[in-house]
N, C-alpha and C positions, 0 to 999 in steps of 0.2 A: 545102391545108387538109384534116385528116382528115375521113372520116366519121364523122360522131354513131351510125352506125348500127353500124360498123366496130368502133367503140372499145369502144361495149356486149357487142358479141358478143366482142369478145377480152376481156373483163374478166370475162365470164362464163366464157368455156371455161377463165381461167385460174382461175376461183374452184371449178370443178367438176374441176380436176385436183389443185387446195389439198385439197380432200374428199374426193378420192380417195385419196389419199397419208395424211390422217390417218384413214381409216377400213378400208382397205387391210386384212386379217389373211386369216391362211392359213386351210385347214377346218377347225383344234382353235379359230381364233378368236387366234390370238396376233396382240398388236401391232404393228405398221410398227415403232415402237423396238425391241423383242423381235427380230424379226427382222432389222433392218440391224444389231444387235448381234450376232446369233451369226453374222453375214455377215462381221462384222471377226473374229471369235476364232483366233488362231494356235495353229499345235502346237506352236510353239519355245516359251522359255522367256518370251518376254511373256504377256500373257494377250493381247493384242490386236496386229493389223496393222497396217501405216497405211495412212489414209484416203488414195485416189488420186484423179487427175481437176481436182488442182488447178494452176492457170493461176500460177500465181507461186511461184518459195521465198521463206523467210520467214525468218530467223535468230530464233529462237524460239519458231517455227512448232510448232501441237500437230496436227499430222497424224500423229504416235503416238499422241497421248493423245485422241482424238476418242473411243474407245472407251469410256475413263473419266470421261472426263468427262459425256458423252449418258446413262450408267448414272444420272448424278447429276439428270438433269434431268427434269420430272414425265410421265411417258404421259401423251399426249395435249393436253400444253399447246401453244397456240395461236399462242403468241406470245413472242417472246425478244430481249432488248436485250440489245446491246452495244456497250460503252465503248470498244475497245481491239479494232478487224477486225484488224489488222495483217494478215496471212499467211490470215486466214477461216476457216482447216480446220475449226473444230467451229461457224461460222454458215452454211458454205457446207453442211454434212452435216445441219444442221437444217432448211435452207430447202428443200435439194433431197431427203432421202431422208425426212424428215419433214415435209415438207408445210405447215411453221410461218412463221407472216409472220416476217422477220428485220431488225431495224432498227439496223444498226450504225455506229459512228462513230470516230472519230479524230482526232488532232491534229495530226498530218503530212499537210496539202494536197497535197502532191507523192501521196502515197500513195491518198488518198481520189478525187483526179482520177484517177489511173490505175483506181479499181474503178470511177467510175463510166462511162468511157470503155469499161471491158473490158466492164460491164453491160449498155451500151446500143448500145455497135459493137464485137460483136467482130471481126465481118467486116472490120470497117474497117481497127480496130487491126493484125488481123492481115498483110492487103493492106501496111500500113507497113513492119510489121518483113520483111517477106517480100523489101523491097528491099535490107535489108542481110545481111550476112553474119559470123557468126559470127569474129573476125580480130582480133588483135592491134590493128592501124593502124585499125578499124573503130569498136572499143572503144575507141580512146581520143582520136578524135574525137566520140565520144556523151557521152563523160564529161565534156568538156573544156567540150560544151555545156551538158549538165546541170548541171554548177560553176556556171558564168557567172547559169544561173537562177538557184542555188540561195545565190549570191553579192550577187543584184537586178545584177549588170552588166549582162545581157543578158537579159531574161525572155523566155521559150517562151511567146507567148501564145495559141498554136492547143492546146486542149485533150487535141488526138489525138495532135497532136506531143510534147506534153509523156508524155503515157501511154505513147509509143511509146520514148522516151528512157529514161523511168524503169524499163520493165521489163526493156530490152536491158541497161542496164547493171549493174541490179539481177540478172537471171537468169543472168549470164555472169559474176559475181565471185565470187572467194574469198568464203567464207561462210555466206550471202550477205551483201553489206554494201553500201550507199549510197554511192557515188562511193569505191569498194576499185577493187581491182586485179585484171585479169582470172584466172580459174582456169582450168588449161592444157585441163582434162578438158570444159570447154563452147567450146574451139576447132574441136571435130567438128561440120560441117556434118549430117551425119545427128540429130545429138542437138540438131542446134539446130530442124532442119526436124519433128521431133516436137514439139517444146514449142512449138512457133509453130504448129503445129495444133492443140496443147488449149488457148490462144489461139481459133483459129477455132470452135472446135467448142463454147464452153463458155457454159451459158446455167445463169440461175440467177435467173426472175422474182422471187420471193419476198425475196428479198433487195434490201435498200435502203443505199447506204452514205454519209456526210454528215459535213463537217466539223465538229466540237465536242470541246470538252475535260469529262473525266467530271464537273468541279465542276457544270458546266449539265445533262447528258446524265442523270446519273443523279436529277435532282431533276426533270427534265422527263418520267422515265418510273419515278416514285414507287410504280406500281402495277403496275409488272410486274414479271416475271423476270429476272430478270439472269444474265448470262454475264460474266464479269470478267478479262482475264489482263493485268495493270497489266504497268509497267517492272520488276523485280524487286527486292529488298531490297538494299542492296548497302553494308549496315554490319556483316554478320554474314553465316556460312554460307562455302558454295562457290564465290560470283558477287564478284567483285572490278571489274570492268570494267562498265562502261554499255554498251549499243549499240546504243541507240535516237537518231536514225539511222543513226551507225557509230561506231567506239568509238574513236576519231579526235575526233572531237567529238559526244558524245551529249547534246545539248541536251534533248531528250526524256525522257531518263534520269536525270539527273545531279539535274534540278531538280523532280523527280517528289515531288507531296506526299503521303506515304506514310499521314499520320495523319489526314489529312481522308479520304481511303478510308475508312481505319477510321471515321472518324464518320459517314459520308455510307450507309454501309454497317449499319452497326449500329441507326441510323437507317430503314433501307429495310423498307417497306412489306411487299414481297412476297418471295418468297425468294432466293434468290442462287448460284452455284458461284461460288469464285473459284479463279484458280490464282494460289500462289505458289511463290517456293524456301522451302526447308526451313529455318528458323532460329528460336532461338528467341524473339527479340521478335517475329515474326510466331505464332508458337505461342501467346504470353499476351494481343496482342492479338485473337485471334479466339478463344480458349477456351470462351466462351459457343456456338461452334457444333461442328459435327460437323468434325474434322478427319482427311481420309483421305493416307497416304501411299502415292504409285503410283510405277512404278519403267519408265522409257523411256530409248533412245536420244537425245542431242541430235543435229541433223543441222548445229548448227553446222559449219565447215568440215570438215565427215565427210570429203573427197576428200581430204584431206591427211595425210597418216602419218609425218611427222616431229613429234617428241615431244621437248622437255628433260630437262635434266640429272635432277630430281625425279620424272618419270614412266617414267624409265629405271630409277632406283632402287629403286622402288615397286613396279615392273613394273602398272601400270596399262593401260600402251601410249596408242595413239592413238585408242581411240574412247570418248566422253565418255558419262557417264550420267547422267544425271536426277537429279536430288534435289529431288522435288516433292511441293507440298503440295494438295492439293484441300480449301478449305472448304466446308460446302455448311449453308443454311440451307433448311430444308423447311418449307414453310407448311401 
């Protein structure tokens, strides 16, 4: 049984580092946002770097756009929902380099056990994967188990085990993608023994993560902030494919209610970022707000440099670019 005395003093010393972090500025007085921003700004041709330090890839992951999208979110606010962790990068950069409570959620269980498993043991989680090994014959015994979950044959019912399945097989695929196919470039043992230590090493109290779908999540936090990065539009524009959980079968995707967003959203109390792709029924339904378009890398299957008959043509090549929208509603 804890200590009562224990649990006070870590609640406090975590509430006096929350205060420290949002009140944090240099000697001219500039902001913790202010400055973790001009800490991201590139000299290449982005305006911004990606956000590092995070414990999982993410196929649609905004660890580029952390930069643009934190520009959009108010100095100083306290507190930030979201609908839609997936991959974290711009909950994890609010909770850790800005100091802001973060309460995010999702629909994918499999997903939501593994942050909260990575939140609360990373040591542990880590100790797991540290028994296996990066390998073909490895991989595809983890996957075969993760199926079986993911099928109700055979359910994972030890939480750690299930976290420790999901992110091996998720962090070493093509993509990344959900029960995909190993990528040959996360067979090095050196690259796997790094990632399995920003596993061990990655803490992030502030941050809360919880299964819900945004029909409940966004009516149950009517009065805050929102961070939004839904499934993507995928009747118009440059997005053809679902891939939420994998584009194989993107249950998540496919059956995504795009125009209750829009109501549930236009409705919302307090103000909003959303990100979308770029098309134009998402342009006339949000025109009542501030519409920014930013320009990033996708890191979709980035390791892979084989390109079609049409990107051969184009001469596009093999690395994919963004076509993103930022709505942002300011209160």
């Amino acid at each position: 049984m804890s200590n009562p005395d224990s649990v006070l003093l870590g609640t406090h010393i975590q509430n006096q580092e929350t205060d420290r972090q949002q009140n944090q500025s240099d000697l001219f007085g500039t902001s913790q946002r202010v400055l973790f921003l001009d800490s991201l700004r590139s000299k290449g041709k982005y305006k911004y770097t990606r956000y590092r330090g995070l414990p999982i890839r993410y196929a649609g992951g905004k660890s580029l756009g952390v930069g643009h999208i934190v520009e959009q979110i108010p100095d100083g606010l306290k507190k930030l929902v979201s609908p839609f962790i997936g991959g974290g990068a711009v909950e994890i950069a609010c909770a850790k380099e800005l100091g802001m409570q973060v309460c995010a959620y999702d629909i994918f269980d499999i997903l939501v056990n593994y942050w909260q498993v990575q939140l609360s043991s990373a040591n542990e989680l880590a100790e797991r994967l540290k028994k296996w090994q990066p390998t073909k014959t490895q991989y595809t015994e983890i996957k075969e188990r993760l199926k079986a979950h993911w099928n109700d044959e055979e359910r994972i019912s030890n939480p750690l085990a299930l976290a420790a399945h999901y992110w091996f097989n998720h962090n070493l695929s093509y993509g990344p993608g959900f029960l995909g196919w190993m990528s040959k470039i996360y067979e090095s043992p050196e690259r796997y023994t790094r990632s399995v230590q920003t596993v061990q090493n990655f803490r992030c109290p502030n941050l809360t993560v919880n299964t819900g779908s945004f029909e409940k999540t966004i009516q149950m936090h009517s009065d805050d902030f929102l961070y939004c990065d839904p499934p993507y539009y995928l009747d118009e524009g440059e997005m053809f494919r679902g891939i939420y959980p994998q584009r194989n079968f993107p249950v998540h995707h496919k059956g995504f209610n795009h125009e209750l967003l829009r109501d549930l959203l236009h409705e919302h109390n307090n103000g909003f970022v959303l990100s979308y792709n770029d098309c134009q029924t998402i342009r006339q339904w949000y025109a009542d707000f501030q519409i920014l378009e930013v320009r990033w890398q996708y890191t979709l299957g980035q390791g892979e440099t084989r390109i079609g008959k049409n990107r051969i043509e184009n001469g596009t090549g093999h690395v994919k670019r963004s076509h993103e929208l930022l709505i942002v509603k300011n209160v």
